[in-house]
C-alpha positions as CSV (number, residue, x, y, z in Angstrom):
1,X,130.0,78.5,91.4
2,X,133.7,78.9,90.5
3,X,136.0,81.2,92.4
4,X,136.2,83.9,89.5
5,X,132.6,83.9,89.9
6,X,132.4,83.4,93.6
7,X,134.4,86.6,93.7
8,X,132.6,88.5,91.4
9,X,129.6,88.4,93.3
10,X,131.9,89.7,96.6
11,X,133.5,92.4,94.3
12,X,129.3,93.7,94.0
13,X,129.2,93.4,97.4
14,X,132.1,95.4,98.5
15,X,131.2,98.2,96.5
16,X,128.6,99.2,99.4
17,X,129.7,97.8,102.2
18,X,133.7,98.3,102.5
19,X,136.6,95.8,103.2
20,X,135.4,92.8,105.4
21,X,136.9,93.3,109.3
22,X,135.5,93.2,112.4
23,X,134.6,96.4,114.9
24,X,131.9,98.3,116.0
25,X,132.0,101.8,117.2
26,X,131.7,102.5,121.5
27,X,128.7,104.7,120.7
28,X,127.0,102.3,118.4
29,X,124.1,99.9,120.4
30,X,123.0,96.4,118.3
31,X,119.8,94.7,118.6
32,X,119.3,91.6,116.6
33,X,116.2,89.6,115.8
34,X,114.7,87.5,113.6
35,X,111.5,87.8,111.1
36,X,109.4,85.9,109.4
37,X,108.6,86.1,106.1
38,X,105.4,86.3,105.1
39,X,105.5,85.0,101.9
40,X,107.8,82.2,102.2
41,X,107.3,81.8,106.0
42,X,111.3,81.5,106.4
43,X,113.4,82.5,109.7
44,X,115.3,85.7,108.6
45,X,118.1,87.6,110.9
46,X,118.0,91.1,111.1
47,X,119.9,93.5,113.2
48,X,119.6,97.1,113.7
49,X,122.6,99.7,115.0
50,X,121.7,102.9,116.6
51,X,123.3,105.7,118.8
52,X,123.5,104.6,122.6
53,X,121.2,107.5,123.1
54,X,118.1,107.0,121.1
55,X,115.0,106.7,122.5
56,X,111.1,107.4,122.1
57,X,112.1,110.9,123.2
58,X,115.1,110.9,121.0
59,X,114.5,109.2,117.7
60,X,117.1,109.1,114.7
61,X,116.5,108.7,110.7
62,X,117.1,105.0,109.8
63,X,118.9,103.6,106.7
64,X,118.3,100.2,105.1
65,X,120.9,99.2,102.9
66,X,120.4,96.2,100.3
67,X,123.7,95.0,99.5
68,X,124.5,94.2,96.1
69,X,125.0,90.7,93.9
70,X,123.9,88.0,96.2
71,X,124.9,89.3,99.5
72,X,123.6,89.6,102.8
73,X,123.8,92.3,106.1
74,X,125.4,90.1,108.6
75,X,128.3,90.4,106.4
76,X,128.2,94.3,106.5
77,X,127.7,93.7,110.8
78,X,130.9,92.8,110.8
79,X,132.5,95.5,108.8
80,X,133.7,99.0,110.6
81,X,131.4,100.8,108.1
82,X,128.4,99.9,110.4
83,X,130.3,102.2,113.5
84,X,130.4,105.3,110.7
85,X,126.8,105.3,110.1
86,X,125.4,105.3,113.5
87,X,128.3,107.9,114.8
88,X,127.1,110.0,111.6
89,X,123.6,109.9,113.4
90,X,121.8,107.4,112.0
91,X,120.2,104.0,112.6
92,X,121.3,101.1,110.9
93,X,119.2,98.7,109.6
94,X,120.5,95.2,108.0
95,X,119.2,91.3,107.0
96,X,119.4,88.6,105.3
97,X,117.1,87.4,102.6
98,X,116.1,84.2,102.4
99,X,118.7,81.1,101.8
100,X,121.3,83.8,102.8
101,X,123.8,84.0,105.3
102,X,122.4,83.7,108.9
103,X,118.7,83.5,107.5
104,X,116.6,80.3,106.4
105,X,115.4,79.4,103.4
106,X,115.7,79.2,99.7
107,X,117.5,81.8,97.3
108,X,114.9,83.9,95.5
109,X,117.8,85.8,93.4
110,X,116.2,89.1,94.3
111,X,112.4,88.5,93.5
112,X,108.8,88.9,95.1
113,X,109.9,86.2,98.0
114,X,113.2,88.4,98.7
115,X,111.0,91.6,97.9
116,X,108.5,90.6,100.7
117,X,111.2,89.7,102.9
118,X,112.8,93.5,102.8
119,X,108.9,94.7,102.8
120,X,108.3,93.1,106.5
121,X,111.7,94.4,107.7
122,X,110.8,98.2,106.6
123,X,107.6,97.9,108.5
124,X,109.7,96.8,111.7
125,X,112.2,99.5,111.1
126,X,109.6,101.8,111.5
127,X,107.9,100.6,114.1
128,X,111.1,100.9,116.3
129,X,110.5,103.9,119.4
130,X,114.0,105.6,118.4
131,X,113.2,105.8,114.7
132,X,111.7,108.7,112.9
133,X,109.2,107.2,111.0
134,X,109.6,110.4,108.7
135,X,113.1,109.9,107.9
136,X,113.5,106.2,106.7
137,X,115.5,106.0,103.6
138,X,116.5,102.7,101.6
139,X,120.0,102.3,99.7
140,X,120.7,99.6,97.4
141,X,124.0,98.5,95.7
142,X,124.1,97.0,92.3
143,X,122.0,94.1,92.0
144,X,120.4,94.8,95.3
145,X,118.3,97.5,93.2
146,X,116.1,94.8,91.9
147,X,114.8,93.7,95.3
148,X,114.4,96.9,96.6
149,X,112.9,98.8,93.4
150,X,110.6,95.8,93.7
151,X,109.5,96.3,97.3
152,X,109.2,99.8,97.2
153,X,107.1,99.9,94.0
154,X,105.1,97.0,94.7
155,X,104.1,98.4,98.6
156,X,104.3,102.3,98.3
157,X,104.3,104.2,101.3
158,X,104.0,101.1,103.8
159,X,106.3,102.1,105.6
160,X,106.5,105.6,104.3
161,X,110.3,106.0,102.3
162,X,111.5,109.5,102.7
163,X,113.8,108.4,99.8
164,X,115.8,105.5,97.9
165,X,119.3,105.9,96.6
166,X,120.6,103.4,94.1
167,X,124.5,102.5,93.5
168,X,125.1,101.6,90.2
169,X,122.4,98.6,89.7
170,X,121.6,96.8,86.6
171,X,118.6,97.0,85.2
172,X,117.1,94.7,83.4
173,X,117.7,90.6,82.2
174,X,119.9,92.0,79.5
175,X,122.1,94.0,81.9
176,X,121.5,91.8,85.0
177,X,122.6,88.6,83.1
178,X,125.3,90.2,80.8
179,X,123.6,89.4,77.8
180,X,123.8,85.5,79.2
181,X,127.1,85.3,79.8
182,X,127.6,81.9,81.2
183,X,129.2,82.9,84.4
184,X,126.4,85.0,85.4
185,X,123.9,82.4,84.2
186,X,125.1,80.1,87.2
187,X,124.9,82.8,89.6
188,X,121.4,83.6,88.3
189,X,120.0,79.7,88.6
190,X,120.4,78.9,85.1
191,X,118.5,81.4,84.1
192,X,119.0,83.3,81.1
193,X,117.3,86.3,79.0
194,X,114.7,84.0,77.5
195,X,112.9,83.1,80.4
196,X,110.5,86.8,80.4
197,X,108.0,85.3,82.7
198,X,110.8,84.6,85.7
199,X,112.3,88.4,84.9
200,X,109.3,90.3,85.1
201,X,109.3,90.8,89.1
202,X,113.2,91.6,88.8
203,X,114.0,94.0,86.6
204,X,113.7,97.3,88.3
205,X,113.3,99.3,85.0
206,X,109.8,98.4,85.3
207,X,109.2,97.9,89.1
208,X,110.8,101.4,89.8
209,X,108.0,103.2,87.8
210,X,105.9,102.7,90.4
211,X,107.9,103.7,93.3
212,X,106.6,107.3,95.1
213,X,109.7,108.5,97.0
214,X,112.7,110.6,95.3
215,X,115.2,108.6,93.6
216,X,119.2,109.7,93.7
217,X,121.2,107.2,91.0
218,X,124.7,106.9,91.4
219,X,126.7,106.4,88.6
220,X,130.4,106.7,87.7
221,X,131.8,107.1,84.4
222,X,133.1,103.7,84.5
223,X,130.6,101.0,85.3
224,X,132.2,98.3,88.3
225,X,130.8,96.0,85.9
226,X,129.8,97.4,82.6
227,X,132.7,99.7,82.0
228,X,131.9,102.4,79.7
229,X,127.9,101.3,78.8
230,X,126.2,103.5,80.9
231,X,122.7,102.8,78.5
232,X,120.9,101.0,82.0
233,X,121.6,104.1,84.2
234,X,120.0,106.5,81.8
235,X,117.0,103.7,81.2
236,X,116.6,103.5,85.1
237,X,116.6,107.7,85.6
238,X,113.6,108.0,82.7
239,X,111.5,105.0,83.7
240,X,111.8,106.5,87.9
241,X,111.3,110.6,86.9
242,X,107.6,111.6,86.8
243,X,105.7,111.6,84.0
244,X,104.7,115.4,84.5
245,X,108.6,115.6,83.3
246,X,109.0,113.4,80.3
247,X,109.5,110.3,82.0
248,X,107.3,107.4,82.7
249,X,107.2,107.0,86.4
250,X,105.7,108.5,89.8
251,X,108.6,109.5,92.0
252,X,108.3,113.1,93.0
253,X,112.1,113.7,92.4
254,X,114.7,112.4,91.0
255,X,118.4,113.3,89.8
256,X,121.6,111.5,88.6
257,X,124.8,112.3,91.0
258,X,125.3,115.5,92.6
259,X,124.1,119.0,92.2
260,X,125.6,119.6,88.7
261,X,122.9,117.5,87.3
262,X,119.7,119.4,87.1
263,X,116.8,116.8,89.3
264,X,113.2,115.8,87.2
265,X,115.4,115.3,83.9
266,X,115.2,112.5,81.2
267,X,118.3,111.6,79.4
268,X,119.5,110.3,76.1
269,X,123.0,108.7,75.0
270,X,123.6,111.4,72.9
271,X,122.7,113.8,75.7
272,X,123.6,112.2,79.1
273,X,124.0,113.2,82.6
274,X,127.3,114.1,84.2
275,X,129.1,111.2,85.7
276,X,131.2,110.8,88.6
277,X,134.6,110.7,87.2
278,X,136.8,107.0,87.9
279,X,135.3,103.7,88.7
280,X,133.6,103.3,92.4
281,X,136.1,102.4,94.8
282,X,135.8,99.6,97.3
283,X,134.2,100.9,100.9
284,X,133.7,104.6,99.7
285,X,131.6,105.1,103.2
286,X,132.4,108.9,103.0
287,X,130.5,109.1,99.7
288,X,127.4,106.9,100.5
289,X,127.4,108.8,103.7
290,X,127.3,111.8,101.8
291,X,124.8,111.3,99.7
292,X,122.6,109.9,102.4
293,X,122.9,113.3,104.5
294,X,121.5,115.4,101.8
295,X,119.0,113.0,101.1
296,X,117.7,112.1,104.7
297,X,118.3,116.1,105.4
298,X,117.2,118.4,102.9
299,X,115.3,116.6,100.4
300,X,112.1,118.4,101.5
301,X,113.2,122.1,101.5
302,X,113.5,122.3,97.9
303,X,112.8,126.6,97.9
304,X,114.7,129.6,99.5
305,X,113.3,129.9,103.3
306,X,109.5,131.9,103.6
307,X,109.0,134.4,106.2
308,X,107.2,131.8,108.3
309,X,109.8,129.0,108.4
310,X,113.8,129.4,110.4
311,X,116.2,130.6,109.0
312,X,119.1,129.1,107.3
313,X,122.7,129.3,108.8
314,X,125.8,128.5,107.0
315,X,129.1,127.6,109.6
316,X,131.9,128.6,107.1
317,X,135.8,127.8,108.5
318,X,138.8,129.1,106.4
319,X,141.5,126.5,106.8
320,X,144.7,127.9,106.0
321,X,147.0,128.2,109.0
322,X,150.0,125.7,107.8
323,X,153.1,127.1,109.5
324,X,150.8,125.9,112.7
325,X,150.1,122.3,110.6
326,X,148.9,120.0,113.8
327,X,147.5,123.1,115.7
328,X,145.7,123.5,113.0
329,X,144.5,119.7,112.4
330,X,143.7,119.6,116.0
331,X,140.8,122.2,115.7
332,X,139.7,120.9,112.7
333,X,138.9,117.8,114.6
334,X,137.8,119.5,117.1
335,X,135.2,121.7,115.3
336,X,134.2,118.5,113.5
337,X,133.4,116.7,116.4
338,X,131.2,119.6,117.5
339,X,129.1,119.8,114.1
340,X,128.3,115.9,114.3
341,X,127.4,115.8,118.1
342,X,125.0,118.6,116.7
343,X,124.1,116.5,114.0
344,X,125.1,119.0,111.4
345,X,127.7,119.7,108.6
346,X,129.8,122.7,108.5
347,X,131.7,124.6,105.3
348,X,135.5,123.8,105.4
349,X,137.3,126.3,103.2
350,X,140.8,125.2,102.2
351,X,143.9,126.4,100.6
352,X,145.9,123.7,98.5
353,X,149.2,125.1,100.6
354,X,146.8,123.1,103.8
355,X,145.8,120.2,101.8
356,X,148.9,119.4,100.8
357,X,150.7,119.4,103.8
358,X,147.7,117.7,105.4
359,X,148.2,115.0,102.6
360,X,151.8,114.7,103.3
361,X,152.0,114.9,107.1
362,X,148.4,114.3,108.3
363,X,146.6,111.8,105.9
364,X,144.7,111.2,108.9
365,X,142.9,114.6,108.7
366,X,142.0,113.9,104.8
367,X,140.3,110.1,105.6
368,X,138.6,112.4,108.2
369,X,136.9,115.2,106.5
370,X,136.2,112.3,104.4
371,X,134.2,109.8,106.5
372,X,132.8,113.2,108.0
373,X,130.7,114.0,105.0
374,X,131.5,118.0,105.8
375,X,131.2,120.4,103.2
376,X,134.6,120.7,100.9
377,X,135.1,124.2,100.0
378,X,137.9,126.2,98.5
379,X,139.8,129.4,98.7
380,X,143.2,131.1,97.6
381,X,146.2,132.5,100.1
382,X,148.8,134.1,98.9
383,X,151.4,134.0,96.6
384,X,148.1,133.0,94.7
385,X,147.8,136.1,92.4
386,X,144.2,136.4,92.5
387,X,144.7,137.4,96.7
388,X,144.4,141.1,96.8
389,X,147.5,142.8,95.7
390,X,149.5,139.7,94.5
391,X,147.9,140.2,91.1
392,X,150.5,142.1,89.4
393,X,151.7,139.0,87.0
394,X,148.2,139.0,85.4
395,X,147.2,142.6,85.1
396,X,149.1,142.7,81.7
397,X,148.0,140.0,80.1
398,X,145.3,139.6,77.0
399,X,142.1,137.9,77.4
400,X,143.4,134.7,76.3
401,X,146.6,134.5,77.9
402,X,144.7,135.6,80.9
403,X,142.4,132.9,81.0
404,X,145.0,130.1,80.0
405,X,147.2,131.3,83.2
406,X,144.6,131.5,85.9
407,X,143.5,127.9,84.5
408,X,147.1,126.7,84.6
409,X,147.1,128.2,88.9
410,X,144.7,125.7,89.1
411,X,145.8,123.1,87.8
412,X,149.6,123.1,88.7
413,X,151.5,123.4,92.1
414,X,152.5,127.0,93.2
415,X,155.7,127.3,94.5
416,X,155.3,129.3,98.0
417,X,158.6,130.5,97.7
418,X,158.6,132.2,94.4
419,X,155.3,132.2,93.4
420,X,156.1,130.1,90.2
421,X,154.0,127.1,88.9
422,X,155.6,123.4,89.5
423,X,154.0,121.7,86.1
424,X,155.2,118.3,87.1
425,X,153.0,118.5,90.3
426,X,149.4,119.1,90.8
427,X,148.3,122.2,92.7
428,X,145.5,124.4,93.2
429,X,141.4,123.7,92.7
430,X,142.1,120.6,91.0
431,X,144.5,119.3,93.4
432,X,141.8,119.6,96.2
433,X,139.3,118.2,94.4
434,X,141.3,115.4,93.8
435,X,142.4,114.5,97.4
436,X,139.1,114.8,98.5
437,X,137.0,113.2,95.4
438,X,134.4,115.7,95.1
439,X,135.2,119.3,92.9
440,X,134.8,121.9,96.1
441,X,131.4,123.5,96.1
442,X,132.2,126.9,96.3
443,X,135.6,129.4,95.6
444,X,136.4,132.8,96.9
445,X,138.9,135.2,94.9
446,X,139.5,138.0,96.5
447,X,141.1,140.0,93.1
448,X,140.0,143.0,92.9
449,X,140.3,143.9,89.3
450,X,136.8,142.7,87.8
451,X,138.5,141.4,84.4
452,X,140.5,139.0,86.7
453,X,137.6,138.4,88.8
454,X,135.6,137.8,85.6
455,X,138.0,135.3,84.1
456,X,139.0,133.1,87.3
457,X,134.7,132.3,87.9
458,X,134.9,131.1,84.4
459,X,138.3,128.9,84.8
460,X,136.4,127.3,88.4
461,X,133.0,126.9,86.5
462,X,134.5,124.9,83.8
463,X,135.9,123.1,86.8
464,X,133.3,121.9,88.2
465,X,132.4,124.4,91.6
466,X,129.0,125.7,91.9
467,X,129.1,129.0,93.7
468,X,131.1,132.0,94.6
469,X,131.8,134.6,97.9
470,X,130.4,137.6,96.0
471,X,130.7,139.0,99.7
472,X,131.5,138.0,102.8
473,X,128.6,138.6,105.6
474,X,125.9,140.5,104.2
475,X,124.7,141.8,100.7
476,X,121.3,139.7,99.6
477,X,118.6,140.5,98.2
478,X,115.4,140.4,100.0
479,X,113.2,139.9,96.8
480,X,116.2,137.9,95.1
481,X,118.0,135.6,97.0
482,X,119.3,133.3,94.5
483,X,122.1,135.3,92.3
484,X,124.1,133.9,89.5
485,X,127.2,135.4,88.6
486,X,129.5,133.4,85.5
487,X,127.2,130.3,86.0
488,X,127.9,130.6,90.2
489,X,125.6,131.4,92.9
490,X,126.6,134.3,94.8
491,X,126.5,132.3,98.0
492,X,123.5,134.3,100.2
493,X,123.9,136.0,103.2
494,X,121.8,138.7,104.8
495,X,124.0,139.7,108.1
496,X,126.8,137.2,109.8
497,X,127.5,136.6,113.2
498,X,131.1,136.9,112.7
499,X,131.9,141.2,113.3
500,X,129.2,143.7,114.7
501,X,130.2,147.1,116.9
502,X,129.1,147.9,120.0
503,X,129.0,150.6,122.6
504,X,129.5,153.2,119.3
505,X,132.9,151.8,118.6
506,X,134.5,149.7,115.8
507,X,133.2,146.4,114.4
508,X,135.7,144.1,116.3
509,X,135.8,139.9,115.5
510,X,133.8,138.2,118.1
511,X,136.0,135.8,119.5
512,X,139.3,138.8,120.2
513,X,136.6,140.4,122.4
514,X,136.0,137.2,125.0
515,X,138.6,138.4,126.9
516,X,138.1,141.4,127.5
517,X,135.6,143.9,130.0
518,X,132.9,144.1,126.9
519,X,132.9,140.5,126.3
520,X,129.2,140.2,127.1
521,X,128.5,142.3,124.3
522,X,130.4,139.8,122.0
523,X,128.6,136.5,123.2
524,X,127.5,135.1,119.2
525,X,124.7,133.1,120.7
526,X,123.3,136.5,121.7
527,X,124.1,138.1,119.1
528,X,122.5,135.8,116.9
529,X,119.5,135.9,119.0
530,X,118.9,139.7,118.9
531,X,119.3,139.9,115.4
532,X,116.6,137.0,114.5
533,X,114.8,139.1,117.3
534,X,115.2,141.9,114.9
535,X,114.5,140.4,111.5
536,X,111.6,141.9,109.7
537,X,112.4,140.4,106.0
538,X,109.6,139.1,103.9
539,X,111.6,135.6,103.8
540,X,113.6,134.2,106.5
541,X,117.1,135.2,106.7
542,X,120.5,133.7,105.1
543,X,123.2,133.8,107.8
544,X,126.6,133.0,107.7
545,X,128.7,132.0,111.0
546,X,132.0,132.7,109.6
547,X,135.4,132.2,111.2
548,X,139.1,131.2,110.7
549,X,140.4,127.4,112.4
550,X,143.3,129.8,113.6
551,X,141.2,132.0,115.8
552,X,140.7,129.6,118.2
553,X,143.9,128.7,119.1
554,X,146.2,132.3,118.1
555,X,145.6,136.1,116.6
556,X,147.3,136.0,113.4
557,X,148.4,133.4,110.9
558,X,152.2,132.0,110.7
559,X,152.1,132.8,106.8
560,X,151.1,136.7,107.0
561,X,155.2,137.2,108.2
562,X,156.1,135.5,104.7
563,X,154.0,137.2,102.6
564,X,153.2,140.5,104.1
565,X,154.8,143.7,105.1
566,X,153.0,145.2,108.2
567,X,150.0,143.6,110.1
568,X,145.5,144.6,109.4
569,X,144.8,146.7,106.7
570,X,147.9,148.5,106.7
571,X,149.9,145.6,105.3
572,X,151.5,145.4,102.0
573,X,152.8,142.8,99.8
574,X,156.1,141.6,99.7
575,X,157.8,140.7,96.5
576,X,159.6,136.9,95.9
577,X,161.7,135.4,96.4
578,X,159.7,134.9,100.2
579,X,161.6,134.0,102.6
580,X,160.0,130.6,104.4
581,X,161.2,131.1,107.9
582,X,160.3,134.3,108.3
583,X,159.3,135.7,112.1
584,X,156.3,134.3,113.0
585,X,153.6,137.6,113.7
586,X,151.0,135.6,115.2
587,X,150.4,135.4,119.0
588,X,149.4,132.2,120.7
589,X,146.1,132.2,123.0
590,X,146.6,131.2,126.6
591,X,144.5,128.1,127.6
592,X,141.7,130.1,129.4
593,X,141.2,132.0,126.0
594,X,141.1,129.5,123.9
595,X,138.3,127.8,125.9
596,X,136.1,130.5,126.2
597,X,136.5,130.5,122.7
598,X,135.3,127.1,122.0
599,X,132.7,127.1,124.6
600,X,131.0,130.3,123.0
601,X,131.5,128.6,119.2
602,X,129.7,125.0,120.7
603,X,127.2,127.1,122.0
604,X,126.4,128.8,119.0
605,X,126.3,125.4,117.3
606,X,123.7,124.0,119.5
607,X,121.5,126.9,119.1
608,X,121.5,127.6,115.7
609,X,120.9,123.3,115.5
610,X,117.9,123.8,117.6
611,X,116.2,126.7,116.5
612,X,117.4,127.0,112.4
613,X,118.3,125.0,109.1
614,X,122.0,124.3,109.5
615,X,122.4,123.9,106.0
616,X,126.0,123.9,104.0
617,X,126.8,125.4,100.3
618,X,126.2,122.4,98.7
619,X,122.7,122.4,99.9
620,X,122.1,126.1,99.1
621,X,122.8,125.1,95.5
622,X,120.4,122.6,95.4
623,X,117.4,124.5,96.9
624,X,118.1,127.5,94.1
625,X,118.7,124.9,91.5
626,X,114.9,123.7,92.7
């Protein structure tokens, strides 16, 4: 093999499993072995990671990956990537197929010998006491689809496959070979196109037809390999989706990408799916991770809750503090560390004022929310004019102009101190979506004027988010959960544990009352409790925990003295130029209130982990899309 070649077939490697370096998360235990193949009879190594914890009382979903071109696991062992998986709450399952790295034997390039191979290291995966035999998913990287299309059509169900999610893999001989280019002929064995007989157990256009799990394919708009042709990912979707729905094969679900791709669909080149935009970068963990989560979590809850299941619970956190930048970063951490211990993802909301100071003095907080696989969510602060009363340049303006200006907020950077639009920097919805890779899932205007409402939900449709605050902690409709309003969900929710009244007085924010003589009336564990207690709906209920990353750590933000005249609902805008270092309103939190702060929020966590459906946005999309 030459060294272009050679690293070609790392390059197809490195697309799943990240740059090649050595560590291994604290929390992370390894156990390796070795199996025998049945049908070759070779020696092959296998290793499994898994959380410290688990046990036969505390099992954890398992992941097999099948790394791409002609690679092997023990080269992923030795990458970081295996510490993000199992901290991310999952077990990690890797080997080497025969004639490959640590494992004996021959070189099957991906066929019924390799196939079995993978086949007897699913059926010890889920014979493991800390796995949930229930929650074994497979994940394949380029040419790795052909091995494990293969073994899960050839053996469905044994081991059961709660789903299998394909990177970008070729197809067929045609795509698999290049059309014989000569440098993938000598990766391949010499073997080219003609030889149909040696092709027929690798090309997963066929083999996946017979596969009975749902199928997620990833595909970006440029192929790592194929560039712009695209023909084998629309071939692979129609030959996997059901018959029942046009296509030829048995899987139960299947979808292209993300949510704004509707699942059970066949495709055409003249009518394709959406793709992800780019080319796949090298060790995108946060995304495979991603995609993983929704899979492993939620594929089996396609409709809104019934009356005899647990509710659904939505932890929503405004991000915007960024006079306070690290105070802020530090509870962002901190609130992430509490979701994943729970082994659930929360809704980050953020300003593009937050990202971009995150970006510029805290990258470490955007590789973060990254790797975390949390739910990326936007919203608007002012001088944004569509925040209540900082509207007045757009009241004026004609339908058109209207539409072109809200789009051009959300394109271009807004200057906090006049309120005017940088055009040689990027700012607003598309900025976030661009730091973090993914278009944010849902937006929250709070204009009031309805033809300004109107027009913005058309401007973030057209970019790409898929729901909408309609209102913030109740509002639902019993018989009619699902809303659509401009082409967004109205995101559910039929009461919050975020503001309640008690003792006849006020609705007060639960976490300024901790300190105080009625705080027992303000713990959001019981209120949460009394309130499912109380729930008499004919479905089970949409909540939404809501809160602000500031609240935990001051009362009031450092940008309301900027912006705003006065302090609650009797403030008033001020008009620019603002002035930057204006007195700071807010008031820090001693140490003894924060902590009862956080220790009521962690509480609330746990609970709602153990008794409901944590579930995020993004996942509230995809069960009314279902």
């Amino acid at each position: 093999m030459t060294p272009k070649h050679a690293a070609l077939v790392l390059v197809l490697l490195s697309t799943l499993i990240g740059p090649i370096q050595p560590g291994l998360s604290a929390e992370a235990a390894q156990q390796e072995f070795t199996l025998i193949n049945p049908n070759s009879g070779a020696e092959l190594w296998a290793t499994v990671f898994r959380p410290d914890d688990a046990s036969e009382r505390k099992k954890y979903p398992a992941v097999v990956f099948v790394p791409g071109g002609l690679g092997f696991g023990s080269r992923m062992a030795r990458t970081p990537a295996a510490g993000e998986y199992v901290r991310a709450g999952f077990a990690l399952g890797l080997f080497d197929p025969d004639g490959r790295g640590r494992s004996r034997g021959w070189e099957n390039w991906n066929g019924k010998v390799h196939q079995d191979g993978l086949h007897a290291f699913l059926k010890h995966i889920a014979s493991l006491p800390f796995v949930d035999r229930d929650n074994i998913g497979v994940v394949s990287s380029s040419l790795g689809l052909a091995m494990a299309a293969g073994t899960l059509g050839r053996y469905p169900n044994d081991p059961p496959v709660k789903y299998f999610i394909d990177i970008e893999g070729p197809t067929d001989r045609f795509y698999i070979a290049k059309n014989d280019d000569p440098g993938f002929g000598r990766i391949l064995g010499g073997h080219t196109t003609q030889d149909a007989d040696w092709w027929a157990e690798r090309e997963a256009v066929r083999t996946i037809q017979n596969i009975v799990c749902p199928y997620l394919r990833i595909q970006y708009e440029l192929d790592h390999v194929h560039g712009p042709n695209k023909g084998h990912a629309i071939d692979i979707i129609n030959s996997a989706t059901n018959t029942k729905h046009g296509g030829k094969g048995k899987s139960p679900w299947t979808r292209v990408n993300g949510v704004e791709n509707q699942p059970n669909r066949i495709y055409t080149q003249d009518n394709p799916p959406r793709w992800i935009a780019g080319r796949q970068g090298r060790g995108r963990t946060d995304d495979t991770l991603r995609w993983i989560r929704e899979m492993a979590g939620t594929q089996t809850n396609p409709q809104s809750p019934r009356s005899d299941e647990r509710g659904c619970i939505t932890f929503a956190v405004n991000i915007h503090d960024w006079p306070h930048l690290d105070e802020s970063a530090a509870t962002v951490l901190r609130l992430i560390g509490i979701f994943e211990k729970n082994k659930v993802r929360g809704d980050f909301y953020f300003t593009p004022q937050i990202v971009e100071h995150y970006e510029q003095k805290r990258p470490d907080m955007i590789q973060r929310l990254k790797q975390s696989g949390m739910c990326i969510s936007y919203h608007v602060r002012p001088p944004h004019p569509t925040y209540a009363g900082f509207d007045r340049r757009l009241r004026d303006l004609a339908d058109d102009a209207l539409a072109k200006t809200l789009r051009d907020y959300e394109t271009y950077r807004l200057d906090p101190a006049t309120g005017e639009l940088h055009r040689d920097k990027p700012g607003g919805y598309s900025y976030v979506a661009k730091v973090f890779g993914r278009a944010p899932v849902v937006v929250s205007p709070q204009c009031r004027d309805p033809r300004i409402r109107d027009a913005v939900l058309k401007v973030y449709a057209e970019l790409g988010t898929k729901m909408v605050v309609a209102y913030h902690e109740s509002g639902t409709k019993m018989e009619q959960p699902f809303e659509w309003m401009q082409g967004l969900l109205a995101r559910p929710s039929d009461f919050s544990i975020t503001r309640w009244a008690a003792g006849g007085r006020q609705e007060m924010f639960w976490w300024s009352m901790l300190d105080t003589p009625r705080a027992a009336d303000f713990d959001p564990t019981t209120r949460l409790k009394s309130q499912l207690a109380a729930w008499k709906g004919s479905r089970a209920p949409f909540i939404t925990a809501l809160i602000h990353e500031n609240d935990f750590s001051r009362s009031g933000t450092g940008w309301s003295g900027i912006y705003l005249d006065g302090e609650g609902r009797n403030s008033r805008p001020k008009q620019p130029p603002y002035d930057l270092n204006a007195p700071d309103p807010s008031r820090p939190r001693t140490t003894e209130e924060r902590e009862r702060i956080w220790k009521a929020y962690a509480e609330l966590v746990a609970y709602a982990a153990a008794n409901l459906r944590v579930v995020t946005s993004e996942e509230i999309v995809a069960m009314a899309k279902r």
